[in-house]
N, C-alpha and C positions, 0 to 999 in steps of 0.2 A: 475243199475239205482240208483242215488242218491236218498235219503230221498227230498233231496228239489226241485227234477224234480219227483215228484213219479205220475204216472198215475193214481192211485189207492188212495182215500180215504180212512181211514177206520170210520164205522159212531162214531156219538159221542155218548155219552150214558146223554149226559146232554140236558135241553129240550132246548136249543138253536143249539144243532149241530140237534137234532132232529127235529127240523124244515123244513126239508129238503135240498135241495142245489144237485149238483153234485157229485157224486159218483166218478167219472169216468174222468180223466181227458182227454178228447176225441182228443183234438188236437197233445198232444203228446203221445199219446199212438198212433193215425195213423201215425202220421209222423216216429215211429220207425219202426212200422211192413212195411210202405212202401219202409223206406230207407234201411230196412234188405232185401227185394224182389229185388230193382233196383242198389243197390250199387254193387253186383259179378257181375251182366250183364254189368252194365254200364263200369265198370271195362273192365271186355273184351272187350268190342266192345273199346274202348281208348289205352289197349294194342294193337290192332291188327289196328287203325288207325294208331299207334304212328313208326311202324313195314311199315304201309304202305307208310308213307309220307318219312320216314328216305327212303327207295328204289327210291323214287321219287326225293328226293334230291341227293342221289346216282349217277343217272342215268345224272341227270344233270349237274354234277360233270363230270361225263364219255363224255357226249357230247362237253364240254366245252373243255375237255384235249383234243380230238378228234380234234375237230376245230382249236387249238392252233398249236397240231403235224401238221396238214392240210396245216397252215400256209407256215410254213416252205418248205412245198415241192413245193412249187410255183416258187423258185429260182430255181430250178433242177427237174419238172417232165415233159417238152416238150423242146423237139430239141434247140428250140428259145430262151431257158434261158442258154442256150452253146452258142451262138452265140455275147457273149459280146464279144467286143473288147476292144483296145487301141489304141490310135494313138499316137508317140511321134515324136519328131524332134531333130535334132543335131546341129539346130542351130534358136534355141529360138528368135534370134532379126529379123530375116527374118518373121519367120509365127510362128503362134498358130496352133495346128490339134486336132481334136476331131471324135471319131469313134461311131458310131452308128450300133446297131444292122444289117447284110449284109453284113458290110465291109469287103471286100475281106484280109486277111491277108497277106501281102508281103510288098517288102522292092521298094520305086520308089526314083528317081533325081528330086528336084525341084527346079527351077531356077524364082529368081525373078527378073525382067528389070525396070520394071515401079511399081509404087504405085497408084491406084487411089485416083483423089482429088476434091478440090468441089472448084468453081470457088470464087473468089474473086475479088469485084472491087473495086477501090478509086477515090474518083471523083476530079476534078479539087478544086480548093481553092475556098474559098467564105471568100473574104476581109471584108464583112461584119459581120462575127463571125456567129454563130450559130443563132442568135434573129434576123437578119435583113433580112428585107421581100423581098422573092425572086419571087413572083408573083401565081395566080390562076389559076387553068385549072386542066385537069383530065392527070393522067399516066396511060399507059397499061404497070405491069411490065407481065414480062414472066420466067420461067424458065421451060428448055424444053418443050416439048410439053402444059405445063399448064400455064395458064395468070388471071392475076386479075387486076382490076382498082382500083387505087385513088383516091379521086376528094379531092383537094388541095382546101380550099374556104381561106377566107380572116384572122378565128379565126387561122389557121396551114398553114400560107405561107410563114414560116421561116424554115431553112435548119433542127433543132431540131422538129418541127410542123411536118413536111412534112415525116419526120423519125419515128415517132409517130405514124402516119396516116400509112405506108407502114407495121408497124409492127404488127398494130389491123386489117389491110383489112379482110373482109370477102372473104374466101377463097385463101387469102395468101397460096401456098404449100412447102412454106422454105425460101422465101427469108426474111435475118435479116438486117435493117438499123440500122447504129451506126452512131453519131457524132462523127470526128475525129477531137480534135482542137491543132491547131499546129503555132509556128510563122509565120508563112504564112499566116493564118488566118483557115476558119472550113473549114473540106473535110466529104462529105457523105461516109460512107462506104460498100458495100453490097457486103454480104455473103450469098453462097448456103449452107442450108443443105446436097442437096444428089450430089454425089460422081457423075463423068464417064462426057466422053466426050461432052455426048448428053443434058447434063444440064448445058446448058450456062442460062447467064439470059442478057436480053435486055429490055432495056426503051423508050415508045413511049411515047409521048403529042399525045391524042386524041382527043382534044377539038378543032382542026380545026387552035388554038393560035401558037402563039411561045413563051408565060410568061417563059414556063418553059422548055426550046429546051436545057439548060445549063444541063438538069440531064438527056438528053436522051442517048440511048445510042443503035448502032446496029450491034455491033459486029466487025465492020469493020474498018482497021488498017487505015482509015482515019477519024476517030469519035474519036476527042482527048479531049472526055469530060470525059473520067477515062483510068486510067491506068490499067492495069489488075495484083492483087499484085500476084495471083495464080490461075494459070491454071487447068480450069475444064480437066483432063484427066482421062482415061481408066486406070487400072491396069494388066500390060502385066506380064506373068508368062508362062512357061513351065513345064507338070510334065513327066517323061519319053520321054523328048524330042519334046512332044506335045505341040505346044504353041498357046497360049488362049490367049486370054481379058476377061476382064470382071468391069462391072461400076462399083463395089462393091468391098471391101478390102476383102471381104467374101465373099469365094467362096465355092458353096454348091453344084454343078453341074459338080462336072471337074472329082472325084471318087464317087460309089456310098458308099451314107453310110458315107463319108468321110468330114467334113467342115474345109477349112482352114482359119483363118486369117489373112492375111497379113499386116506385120509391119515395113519392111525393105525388103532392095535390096541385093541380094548376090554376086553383081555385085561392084567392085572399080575402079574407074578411076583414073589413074596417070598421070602425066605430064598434061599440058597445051593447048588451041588450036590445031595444026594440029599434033604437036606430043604427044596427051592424047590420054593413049590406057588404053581400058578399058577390066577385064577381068571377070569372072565369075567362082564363086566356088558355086556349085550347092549343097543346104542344102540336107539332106536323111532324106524321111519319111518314118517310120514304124508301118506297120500295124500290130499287133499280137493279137492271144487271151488272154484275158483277165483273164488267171489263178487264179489272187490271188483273184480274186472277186468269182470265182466260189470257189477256196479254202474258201475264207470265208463263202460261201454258204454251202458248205459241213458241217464246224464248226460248224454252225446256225444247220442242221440237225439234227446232233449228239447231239447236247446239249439240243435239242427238243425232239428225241427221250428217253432219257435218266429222260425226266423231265414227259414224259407219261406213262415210265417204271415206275416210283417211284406212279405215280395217279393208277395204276396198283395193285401196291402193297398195298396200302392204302384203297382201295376198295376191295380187293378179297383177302389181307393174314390176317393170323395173328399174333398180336401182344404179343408176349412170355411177354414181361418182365410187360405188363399190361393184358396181359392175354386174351386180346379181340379180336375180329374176326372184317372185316370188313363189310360195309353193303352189299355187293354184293359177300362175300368168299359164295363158291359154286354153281353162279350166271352160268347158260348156253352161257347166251349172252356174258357177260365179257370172260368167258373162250373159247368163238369163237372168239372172236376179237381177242384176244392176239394171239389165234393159228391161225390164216390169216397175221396178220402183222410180226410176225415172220418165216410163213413163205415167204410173200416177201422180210425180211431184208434176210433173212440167203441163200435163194435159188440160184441157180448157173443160171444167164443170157446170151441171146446169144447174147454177145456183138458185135459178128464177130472177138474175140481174145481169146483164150485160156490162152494167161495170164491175162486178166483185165476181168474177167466175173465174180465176187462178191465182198463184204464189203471186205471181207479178202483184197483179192487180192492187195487193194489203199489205202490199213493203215487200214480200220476202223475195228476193231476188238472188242469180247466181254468180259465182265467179268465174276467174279461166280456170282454177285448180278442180275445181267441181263444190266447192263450198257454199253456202249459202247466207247472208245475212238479214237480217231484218230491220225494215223500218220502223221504229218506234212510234211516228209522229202520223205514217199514212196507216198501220196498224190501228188505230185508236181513231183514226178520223173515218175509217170503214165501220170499227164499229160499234160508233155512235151515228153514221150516216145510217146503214142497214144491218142493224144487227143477222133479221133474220138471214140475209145472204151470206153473211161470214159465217154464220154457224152454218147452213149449208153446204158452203164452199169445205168445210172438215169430212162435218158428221153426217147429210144427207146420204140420198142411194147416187150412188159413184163420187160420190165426196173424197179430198184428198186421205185426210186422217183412216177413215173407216174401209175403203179401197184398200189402202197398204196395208191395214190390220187385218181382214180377209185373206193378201196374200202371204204374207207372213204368217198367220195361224197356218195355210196349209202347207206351205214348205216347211214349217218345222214339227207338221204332224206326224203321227210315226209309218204312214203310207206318202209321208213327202218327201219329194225329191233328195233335201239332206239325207234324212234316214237310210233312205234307198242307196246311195251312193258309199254312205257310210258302210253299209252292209257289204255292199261288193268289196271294198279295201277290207274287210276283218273277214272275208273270206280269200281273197289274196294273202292275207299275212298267214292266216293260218296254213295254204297251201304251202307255204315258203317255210316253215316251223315244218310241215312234214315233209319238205326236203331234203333239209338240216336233219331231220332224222333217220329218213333214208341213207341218205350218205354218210352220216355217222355209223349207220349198222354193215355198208355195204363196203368203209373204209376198215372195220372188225374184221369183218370176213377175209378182207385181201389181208390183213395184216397178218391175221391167221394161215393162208395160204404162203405168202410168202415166206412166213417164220420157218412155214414146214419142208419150202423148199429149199433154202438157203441153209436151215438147218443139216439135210441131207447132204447138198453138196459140200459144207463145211466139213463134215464128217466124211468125206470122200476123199477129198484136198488132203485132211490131214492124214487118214489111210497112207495115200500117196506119199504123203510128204514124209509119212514112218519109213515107207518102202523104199524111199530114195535115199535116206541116212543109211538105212543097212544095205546097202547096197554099193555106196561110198566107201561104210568103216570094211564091206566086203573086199574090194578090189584094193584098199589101203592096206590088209592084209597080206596081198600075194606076195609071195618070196621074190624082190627084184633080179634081173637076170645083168649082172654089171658085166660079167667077163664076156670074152670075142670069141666066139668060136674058130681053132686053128688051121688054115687053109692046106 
């Protein structure tokens, strides 16, 4: 204790210190004996929060690696993530194919005759250019089964007006008017949106008139008020010899699983009139599984497993060249996990083959660190050897992939083991938080008590210490006695 923090006065022997005053310096003389009592407690109870919350952050660490590894087995732990396909073609300008989960894998002839198209019509001329007023009254257009009206008034009763008007209708379902201007003077033009035979589009005057009988039109090869520039037709195709229509370039109905779309005719016609003979080189579509996507899948594994190996290690080993352990080294839970998930990787499956029933077996093999790598070349030779048994060898019942995803959903379910453990540490830490505050209230209390006794005795000392100045200036008082008394 320093002189200039001293608790302790010593009195003065002059009659000014004599006076009285405090003895005792009361406020830090409590505050040391208090902070000598709570400072080892407090101490522990902060080591063993600091011990508790490091496991807690631990633990969440562990969940997260958990979740991450989890991720990855979503490609490969049920039947259905083996069932990617492909579709390809040999002859691109004919059809586009795309495969979806179901598609059957094999090899079909398909043959395209027709293309589906969307009707188009060009109307008669109008000598007066687009601006000159062609009369009022209402249209019923139609296409296919759907129709909408016009009403054509006096502001849009010009050939651009009227085009205007057809292209904002409420409930138009595809029909586009365009102004065609041409030396001949302006032509309306209308065009469907949708494709196939059954969507022609026809024009009626409604309104009882004839202002506007110049734009009607009903389909029929004596209504020479438009020319037809392209015929609404059907898209005719064959696969395996089976031949179809369909109103749509895209057809999504003809394989299951299967969408092609059509872009070209595999059909060429030569010569002219009655001697054009037309002949047909049938494109091949192929269905296959979808290997390199599962090989990438596989990749994705390995490189997930490998990155849970090392959270593994970081958590439960230790570290030689710093000398330190990690938060969970000696951890029950951690050293059950690793020993379940290893033995789902390492264990021998019943693939239904004797040669493809573990990691080994389709390249993925282990290190000394505990890392895994993968063969690329015996990976892809399994499986196009037997598919069915590598996708077993995952996503079957006791398969690797779907094994591990079972145990990881229940360890990280909220009756799982994580949870569970998690729980007991946040009821440890909360224990230790009402330690802390225990002894915060029970370090009040003494402080309290002590103030009151030191206070007291303070007040007693300096009593004293009044008593003993007067009692000095008393006896410094008496009349000294210098002469000798004579014998």
């Amino acid at each position: 204790m320093s002189s200039s923090s001293s608790v302790v006065s010593i009195a003065s022997s002059t009659s000014a210190g004599a006076a009285g005053g405090s003895v005792i310096n009361v406020s830090a003389l409590v505050s040391e004996l208090v902070s000598a009592t709570q400072t080892p407690q407090q101490n522990l109870i902060n080591s063993q929060q600091q011990a508790v919350t490091t496991q807690i952050s631990a633990l969440g660490t562990l969940k997260s690696a958990l979740s991450t590894f989890q991720a990855s087995l979503t490609a490969l732990a049920t039947p259905s993530a083996f069932a990617s396909v492909y579709a390809n073609t040999n002859n691109s300008s004919a059809f586009a194919a795309t495969a979806a989960s179901g598609a059957t894998p094999g090899s079909y002839s398909v043959s395209v005759t027709q293309l589906a198209s969307a009707q188009q019509l060009l109307s008669s001329k109008f000598t007066g250019g687009s601006s000159a007023s062609i009369g009022t009254g209402t249209l019923q257009i139609s296409l296919g089964n759907s129709s909408f009206s016009v009403n054509v008034t006096s502001s849009d009763d010009t050939l651009s007006g009227i085009a205007a008007a057809i292209n904002s209708a409420q409930g138009n379902p595809g029909v586009t008017a365009t102004v065609v201007q041409g030396t001949d003077g302006a032509h309306l033009l209308l065009s469907s949106s949708a494709t196939g035979a059954s969507n022609t589009i026809k024009v009626a005057e409604t309104d009882s008139g004839t202002a506007l009988s110049a734009l009607t039109y009903d389909g029929s090869a004596s209504n020479t008020n438009y020319v037809v520039q392209a015929k609404a037709q059907d898209a005719a195709y064959s696969i395996a010899g089976v031949a179809a229509t369909s109103s749509s370039n895209t057809i999504a109905d003809a394989l299951p699983g299967v969408t092609l779309t059509l872009s070209g005719l595999t059909t060429t016609t030569t010569g002219t009139g009655s001697s054009a003979v037309t002949s047909d080189t049938p494109a091949t579509l192929t269905v296959t599984s979808n290997t390199s996507q599962i090989e990438s899948n596989v990749n994705s594994f390995v490189s997930a497993y490998n990155t849970l190996i090392q959270s593994f290690q970081s958590l439960g080993g230790y570290d030689s060249a710093s000398k330190s352990a990690g938060p969970l080294m000696g951890n029950g839970l951690l050293t059950s996990l690793e020993s379940q998930i290893k033995s789902a990787m390492f264990g021998i499956v019943n693939s239904g083959s004797s040669t493809y029933n573990s990691l080994a077996s389709v390249g993925i093999t282990s290190h000394a660190d505990g890392t895994l790598s993968a063969n690329t070349a015996t990976l892809a030779s399994a499986l196009s050897t037997n598919f069915t048994a590598v996708s077993a060898l995952f996503s079957g019942a006791g398969g690797v992939a779907s094994t591990l995803n079972t145990q990881i959903t229940s360890n990280l379910s909220s009756t799982g083991a994580i949870t569970q453990d998690s729980a007991s540490l946040q009821k440890q830490s909360t224990a230790l938080d009402d330690k802390t505050t225990a002894l915060t209230a029970q370090m009040t209390a003494l402080t309290a008590s002590l103030t009151q006794q030191y206070s007291a005795l303070n007040s007693l000392l300096s009593s004293l210490q009044t008593t003993s100045a007067y009692l000095t200036q008393a006896f410094a008082a008496l009349p000294s006695n210098s002469g000798k008394s004579s014998g």
